[in-house]
VOPAGU-2260 file (C-alpha; in pm, 1 decimal, decimal comma):
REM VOPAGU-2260
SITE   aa  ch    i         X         Y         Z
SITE  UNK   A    0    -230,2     847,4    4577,7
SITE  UNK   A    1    -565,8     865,7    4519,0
SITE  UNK   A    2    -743,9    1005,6    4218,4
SITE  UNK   A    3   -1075,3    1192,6    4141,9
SITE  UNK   A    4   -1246,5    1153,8    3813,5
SITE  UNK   A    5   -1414,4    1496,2    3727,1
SITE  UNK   A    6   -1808,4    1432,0    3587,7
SITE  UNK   A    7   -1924,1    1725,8    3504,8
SITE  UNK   A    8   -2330,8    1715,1    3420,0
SITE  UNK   A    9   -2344,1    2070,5    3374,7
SITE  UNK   A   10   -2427,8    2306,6    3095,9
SITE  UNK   A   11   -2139,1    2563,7    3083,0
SITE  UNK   A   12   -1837,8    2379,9    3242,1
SITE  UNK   A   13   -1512,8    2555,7    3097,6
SITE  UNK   A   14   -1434,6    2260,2    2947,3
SITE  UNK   A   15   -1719,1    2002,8    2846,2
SITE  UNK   A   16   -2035,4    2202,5    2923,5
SITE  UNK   A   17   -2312,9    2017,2    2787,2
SITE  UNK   A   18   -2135,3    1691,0    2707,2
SITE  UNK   A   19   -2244,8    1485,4    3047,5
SITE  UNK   A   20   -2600,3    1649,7    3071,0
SITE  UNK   A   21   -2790,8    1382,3    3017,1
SITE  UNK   A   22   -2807,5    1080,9    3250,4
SITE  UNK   A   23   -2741,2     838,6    3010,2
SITE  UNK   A   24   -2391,7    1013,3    2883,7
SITE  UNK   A   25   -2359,7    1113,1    3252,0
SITE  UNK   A   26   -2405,9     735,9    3334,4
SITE  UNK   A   27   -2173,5     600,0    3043,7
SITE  UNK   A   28   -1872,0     853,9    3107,8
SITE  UNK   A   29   -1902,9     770,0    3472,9
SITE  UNK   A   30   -1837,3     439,1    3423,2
SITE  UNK   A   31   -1563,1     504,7    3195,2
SITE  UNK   A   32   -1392,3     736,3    3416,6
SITE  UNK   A   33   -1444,5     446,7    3717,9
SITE  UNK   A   34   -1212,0     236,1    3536,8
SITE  UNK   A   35    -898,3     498,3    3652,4
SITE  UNK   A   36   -1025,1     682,8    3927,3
SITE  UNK   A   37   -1074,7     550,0    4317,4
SITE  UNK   A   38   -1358,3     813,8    4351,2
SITE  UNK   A   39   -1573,5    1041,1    4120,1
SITE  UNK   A   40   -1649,5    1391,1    4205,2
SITE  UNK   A   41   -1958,3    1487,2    4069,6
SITE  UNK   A   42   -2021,7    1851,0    3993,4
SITE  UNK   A   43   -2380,3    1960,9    3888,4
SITE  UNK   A   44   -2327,4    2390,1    3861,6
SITE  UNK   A   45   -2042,3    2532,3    3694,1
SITE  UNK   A   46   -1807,6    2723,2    3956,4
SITE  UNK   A   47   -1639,5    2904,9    3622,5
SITE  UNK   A   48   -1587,2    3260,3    3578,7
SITE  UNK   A   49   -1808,8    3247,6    3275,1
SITE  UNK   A   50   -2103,7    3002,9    3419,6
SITE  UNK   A   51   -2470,7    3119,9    3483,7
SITE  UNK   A   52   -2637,2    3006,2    3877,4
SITE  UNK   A   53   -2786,4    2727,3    3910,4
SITE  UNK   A   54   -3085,5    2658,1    4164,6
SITE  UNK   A   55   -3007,4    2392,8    4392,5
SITE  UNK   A   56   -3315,6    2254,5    4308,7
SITE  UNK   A   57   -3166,5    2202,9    3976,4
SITE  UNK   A   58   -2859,9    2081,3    4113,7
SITE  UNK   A   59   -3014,3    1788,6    4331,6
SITE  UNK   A   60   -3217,6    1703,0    4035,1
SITE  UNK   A   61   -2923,4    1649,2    3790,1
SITE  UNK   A   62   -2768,9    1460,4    4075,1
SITE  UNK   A   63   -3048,9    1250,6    4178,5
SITE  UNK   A   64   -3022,3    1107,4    3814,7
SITE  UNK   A   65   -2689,4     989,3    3869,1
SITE  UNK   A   66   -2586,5     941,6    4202,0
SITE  UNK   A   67   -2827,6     657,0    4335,7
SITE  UNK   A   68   -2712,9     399,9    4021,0
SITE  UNK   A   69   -2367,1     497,4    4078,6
SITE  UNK   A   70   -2431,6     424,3    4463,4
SITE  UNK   A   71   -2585,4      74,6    4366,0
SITE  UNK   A   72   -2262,1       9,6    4149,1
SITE  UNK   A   73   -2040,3      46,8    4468,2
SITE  UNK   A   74   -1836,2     383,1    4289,0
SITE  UNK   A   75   -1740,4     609,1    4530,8
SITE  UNK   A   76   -1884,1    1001,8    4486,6
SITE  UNK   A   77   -1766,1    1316,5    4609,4
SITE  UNK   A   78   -1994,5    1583,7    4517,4
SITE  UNK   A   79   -1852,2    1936,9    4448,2
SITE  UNK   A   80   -2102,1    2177,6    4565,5
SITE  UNK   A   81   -2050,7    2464,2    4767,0
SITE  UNK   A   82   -2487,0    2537,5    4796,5
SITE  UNK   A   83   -2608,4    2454,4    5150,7
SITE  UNK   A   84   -2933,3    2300,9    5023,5
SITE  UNK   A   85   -2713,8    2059,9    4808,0
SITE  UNK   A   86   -2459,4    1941,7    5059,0
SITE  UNK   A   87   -2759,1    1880,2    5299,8
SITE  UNK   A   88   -2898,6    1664,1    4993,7
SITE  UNK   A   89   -2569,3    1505,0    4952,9
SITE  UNK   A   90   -2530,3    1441,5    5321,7
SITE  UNK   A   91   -2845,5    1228,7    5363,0
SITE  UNK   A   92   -2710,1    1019,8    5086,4
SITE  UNK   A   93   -2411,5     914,6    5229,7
SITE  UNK   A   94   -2131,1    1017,5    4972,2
SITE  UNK   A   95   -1794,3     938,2    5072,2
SITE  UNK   A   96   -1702,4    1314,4    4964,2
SITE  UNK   A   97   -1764,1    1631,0    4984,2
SITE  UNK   A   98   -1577,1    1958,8    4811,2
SITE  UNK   A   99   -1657,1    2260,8    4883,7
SITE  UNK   A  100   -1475,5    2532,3    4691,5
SITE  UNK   A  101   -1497,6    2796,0    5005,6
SITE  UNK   A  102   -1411,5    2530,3    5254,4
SITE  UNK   A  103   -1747,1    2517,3    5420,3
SITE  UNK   A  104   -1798,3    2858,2    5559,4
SITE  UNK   A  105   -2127,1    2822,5    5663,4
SITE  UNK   A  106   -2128,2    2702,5    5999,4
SITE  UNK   A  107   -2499,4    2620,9    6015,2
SITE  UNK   A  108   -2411,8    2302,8    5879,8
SITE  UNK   A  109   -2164,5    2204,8    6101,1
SITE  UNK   A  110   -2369,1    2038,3    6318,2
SITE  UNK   A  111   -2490,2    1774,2    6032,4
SITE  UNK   A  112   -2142,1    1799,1    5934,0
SITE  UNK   A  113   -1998,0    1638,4    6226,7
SITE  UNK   A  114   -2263,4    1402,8    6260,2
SITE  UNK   A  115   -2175,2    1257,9    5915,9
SITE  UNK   A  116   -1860,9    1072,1    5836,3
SITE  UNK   A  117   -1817,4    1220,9    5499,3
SITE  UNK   A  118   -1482,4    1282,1    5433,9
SITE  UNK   A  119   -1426,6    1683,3    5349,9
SITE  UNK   A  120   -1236,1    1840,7    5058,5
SITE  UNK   A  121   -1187,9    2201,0    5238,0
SITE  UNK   A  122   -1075,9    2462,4    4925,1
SITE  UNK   A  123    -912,1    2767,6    4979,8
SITE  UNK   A  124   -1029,2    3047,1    4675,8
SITE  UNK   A  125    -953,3    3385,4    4707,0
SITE  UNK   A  126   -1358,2    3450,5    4642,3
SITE  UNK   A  127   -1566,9    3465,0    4959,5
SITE  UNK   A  128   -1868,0    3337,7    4798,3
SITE  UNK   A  129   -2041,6    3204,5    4429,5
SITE  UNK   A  130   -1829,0    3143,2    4161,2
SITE  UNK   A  131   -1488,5    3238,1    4061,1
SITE  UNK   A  132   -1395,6    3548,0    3945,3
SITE  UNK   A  133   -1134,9    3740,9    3756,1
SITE  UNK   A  134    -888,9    3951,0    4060,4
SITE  UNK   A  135    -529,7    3966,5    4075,3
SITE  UNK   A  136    -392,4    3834,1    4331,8
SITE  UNK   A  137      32,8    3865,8    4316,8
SITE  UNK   A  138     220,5    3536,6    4417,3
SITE  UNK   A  139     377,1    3679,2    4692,4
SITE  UNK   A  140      81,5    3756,1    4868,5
SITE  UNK   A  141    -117,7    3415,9    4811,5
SITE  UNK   A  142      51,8    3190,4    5038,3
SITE  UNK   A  143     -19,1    3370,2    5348,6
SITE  UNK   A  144    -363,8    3416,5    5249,1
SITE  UNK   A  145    -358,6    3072,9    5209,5
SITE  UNK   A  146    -235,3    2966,5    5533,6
SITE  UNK   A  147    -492,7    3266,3    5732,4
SITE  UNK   A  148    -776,3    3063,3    5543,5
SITE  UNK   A  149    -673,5    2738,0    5611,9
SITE  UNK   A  150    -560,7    2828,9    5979,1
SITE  UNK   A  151    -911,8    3018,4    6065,4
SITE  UNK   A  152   -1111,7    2731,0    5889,9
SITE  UNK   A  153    -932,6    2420,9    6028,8
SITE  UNK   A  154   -1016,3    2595,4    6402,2
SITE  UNK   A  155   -1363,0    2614,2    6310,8
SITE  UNK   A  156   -1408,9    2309,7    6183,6
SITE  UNK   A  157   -1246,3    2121,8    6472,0
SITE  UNK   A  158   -1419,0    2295,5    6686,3
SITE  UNK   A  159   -1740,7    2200,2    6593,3
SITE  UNK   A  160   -1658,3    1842,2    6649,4
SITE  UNK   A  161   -1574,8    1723,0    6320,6
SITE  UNK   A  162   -1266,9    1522,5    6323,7
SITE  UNK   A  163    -944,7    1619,6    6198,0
SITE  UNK   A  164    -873,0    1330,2    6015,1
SITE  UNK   A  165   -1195,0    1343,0    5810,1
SITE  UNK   A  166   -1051,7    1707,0    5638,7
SITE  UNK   A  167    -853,0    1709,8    5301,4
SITE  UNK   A  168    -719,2    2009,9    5242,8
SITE  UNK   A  169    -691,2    2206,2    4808,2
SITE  UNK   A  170    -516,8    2512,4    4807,9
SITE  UNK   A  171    -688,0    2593,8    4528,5
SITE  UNK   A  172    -566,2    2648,0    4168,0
SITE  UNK   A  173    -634,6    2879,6    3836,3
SITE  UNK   A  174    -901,6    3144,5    3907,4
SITE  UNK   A  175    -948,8    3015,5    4271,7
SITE  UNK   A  176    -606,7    3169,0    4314,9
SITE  UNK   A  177    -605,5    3490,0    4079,9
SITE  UNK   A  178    -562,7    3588,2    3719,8
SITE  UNK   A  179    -157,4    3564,2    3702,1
SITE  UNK   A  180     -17,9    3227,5    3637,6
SITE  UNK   A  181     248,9    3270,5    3834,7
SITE  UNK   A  182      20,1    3296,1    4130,4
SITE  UNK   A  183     -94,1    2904,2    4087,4
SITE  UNK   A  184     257,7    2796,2    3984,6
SITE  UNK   A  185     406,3    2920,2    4337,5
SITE  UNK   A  186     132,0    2718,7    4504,3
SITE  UNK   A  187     245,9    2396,6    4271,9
SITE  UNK   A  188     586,0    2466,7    4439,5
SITE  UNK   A  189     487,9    2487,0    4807,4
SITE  UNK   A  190     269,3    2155,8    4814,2
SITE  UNK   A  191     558,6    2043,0    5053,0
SITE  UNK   A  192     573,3    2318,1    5273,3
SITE  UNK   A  193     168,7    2373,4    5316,6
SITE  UNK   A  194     186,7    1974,4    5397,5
SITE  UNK   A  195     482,9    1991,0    5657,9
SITE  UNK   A  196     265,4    2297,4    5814,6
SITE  UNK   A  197     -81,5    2150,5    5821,1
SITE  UNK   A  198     -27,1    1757,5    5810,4
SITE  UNK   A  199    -295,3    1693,3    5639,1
SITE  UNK   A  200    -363,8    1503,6    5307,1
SITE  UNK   A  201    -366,9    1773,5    5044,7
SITE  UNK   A  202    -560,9    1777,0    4717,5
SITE  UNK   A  203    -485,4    1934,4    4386,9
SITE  UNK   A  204    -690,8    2026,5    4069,3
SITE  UNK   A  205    -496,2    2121,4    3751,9
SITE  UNK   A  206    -712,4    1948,8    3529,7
SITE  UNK   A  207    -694,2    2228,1    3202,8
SITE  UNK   A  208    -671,3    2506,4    3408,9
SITE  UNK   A  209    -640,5    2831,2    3269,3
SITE  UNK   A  210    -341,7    2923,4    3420,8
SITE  UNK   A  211    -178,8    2630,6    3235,5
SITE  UNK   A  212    -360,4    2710,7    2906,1
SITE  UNK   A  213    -262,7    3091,5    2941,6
SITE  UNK   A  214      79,5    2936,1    2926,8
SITE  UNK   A  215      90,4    2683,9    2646,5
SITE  UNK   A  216    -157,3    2888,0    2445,0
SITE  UNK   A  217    -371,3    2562,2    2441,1
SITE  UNK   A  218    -748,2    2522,5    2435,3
SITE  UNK   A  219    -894,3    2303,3    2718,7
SITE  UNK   A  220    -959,8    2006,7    2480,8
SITE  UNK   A  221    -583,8    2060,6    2421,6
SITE  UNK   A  222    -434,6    2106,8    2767,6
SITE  UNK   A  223    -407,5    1716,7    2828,9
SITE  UNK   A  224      -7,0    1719,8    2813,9
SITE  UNK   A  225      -5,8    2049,7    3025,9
SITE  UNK   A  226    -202,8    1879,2    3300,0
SITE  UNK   A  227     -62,4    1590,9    3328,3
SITE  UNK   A  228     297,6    1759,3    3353,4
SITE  UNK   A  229     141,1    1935,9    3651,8
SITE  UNK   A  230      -2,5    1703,4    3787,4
SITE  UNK   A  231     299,8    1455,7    3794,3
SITE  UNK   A  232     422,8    1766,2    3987,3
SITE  UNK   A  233     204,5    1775,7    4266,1
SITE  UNK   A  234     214,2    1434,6    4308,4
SITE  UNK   A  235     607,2    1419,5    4337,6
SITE  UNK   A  236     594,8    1713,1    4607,5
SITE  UNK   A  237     297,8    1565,3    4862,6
SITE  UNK   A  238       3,4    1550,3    4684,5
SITE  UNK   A  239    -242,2    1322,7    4805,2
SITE  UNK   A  240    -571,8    1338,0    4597,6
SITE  UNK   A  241    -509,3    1485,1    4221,6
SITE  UNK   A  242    -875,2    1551,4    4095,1
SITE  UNK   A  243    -862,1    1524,7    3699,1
SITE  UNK   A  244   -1100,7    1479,9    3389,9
SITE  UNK   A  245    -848,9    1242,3    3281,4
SITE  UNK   A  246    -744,8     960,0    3555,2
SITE  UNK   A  247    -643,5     704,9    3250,4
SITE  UNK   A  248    -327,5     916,6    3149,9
SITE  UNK   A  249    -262,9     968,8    3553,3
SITE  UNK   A  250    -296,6     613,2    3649,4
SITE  UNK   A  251     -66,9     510,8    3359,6
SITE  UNK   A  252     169,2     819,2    3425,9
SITE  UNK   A  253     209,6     733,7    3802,8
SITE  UNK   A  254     256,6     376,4    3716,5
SITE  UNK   A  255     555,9     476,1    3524,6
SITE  UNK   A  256     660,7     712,3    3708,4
SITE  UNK   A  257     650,3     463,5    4026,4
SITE  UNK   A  258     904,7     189,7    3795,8
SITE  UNK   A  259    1136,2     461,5    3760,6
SITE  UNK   A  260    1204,2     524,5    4079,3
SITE  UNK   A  261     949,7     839,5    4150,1
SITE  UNK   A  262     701,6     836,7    4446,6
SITE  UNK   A  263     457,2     495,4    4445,6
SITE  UNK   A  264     142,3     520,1    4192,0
């Protein structure tokens, strides 16, 4: 199991907007978050329902404050970006990551993609393009729209040259999925089956989702307990990357978990 430390250094993140702006919190939470997590995926625009654009001039900028220390500290990054200009940015650096919440659908980049050996996070949302938005999408109908996408992408990908076992495939969760929370929670339940189907490693965000607020009536400051739960979940039924704002509570959760008998930490 490996586990992704969220670092938000973003103004209107649904859940710590503003808190990681500035390079030097950006720098200290980093760190902190290093501790836990085997990799740190770095986000520098909002992908929320409720988030303004962000240039990707502004984007590399906020990164280019962070990443190169981080680099000389020997962390590894995966930068969450789905902005051409950005990954481009990214791929010159060398990250170990990169997540792209529509699975890299521009095949222009392909090319530099397989050239790389970035290891890819490829995301399934039920958006097309830009941030999430609010549509219903029932949970019987998601699952096959999740294998068409994963299906139609994988063949691109592969065929472009980029190795197989360089892709990590997310599913998606919350408003990537749809507005019901049943939608998310019938994805949570086929982890095993999308695994068995694609055999790849599959990764899963939960981290204070709204579909797990929505159902505790918690704020996202609150949703710690909720996540966690979840993501103990997805790690007992073939997750292989959980990507989380808290990897502390994970480590120590999958540590216990592991003693008792549950899948290895």
């Amino acid at each position: 199991m490996q586990i992704l430390g969220i670092l938000n250094i973003t103004e209107d993140s649904f859940s710590d907007g503003g808190k990681y702006l500035k390079p030097s919190a950006a720098l200290t939470h980093a760190r902190a978050l290093a501790q836990d997590a085997d990799i740190l995926d770095i986000g520098a625009a909002s992908s929320n329902p409720d988030s303004a654009g962000v240039a990707p001039e502004i984007e590399i900028a906020r990164l280019e404050s962070v990443v190169p220390e981080l680099q000389r500290e020997k962390i590894a990054l995966s930068i969450d970006t789905y902005a051409i200009a950005v990954q481009r940015w990214a791929l010159r650096h060398k990250v170990e990551y990169l997540n792209d919440i529509h699975g890299f659908a521009d095949a222009s980049l392909y090319p530099e993609l397989a050239a790389s050996s970035a290891k890819m996070i490829v995301m399934h949302s039920v958006q097309a393009q830009g941030r999430a938005t609010r549509v219903d999408v029932p949970p019987s109908a998601i699952l096959d729209r999740i294998r068409r996408f994963f299906d139609v992408r994988l063949a691109a990908l592969t065929g472009a040259g980029i190795a197989r076992d360089r892709l990590i495939l997310d599913p998606g969760m919350g408003f990537f999925l749809g507005t019901d929370p049943e939608t998310s929670f019938a994805v949570l339940r086929a982890l095993p089956a999308l695994k068995s189907e694609f055999g790849l490693p599959l990764l899963v965000s939960v981290s204070r989702k709204s579909f797990l607020r929505k159902i505790t009536g918690r704020a996202a400051a609150e949703a710690g307990p909720a996540s966690l739960t979840a993501e103990l979940f997805a790690a007992r039924n073939g997750a292989d990357f959980i990507r989380t704002h808290d990897p502390r509570a994970l480590r120590d959760a999958l540590a216990v978990w592991a003693v008792l008998g549950g899948n290895k930490a």
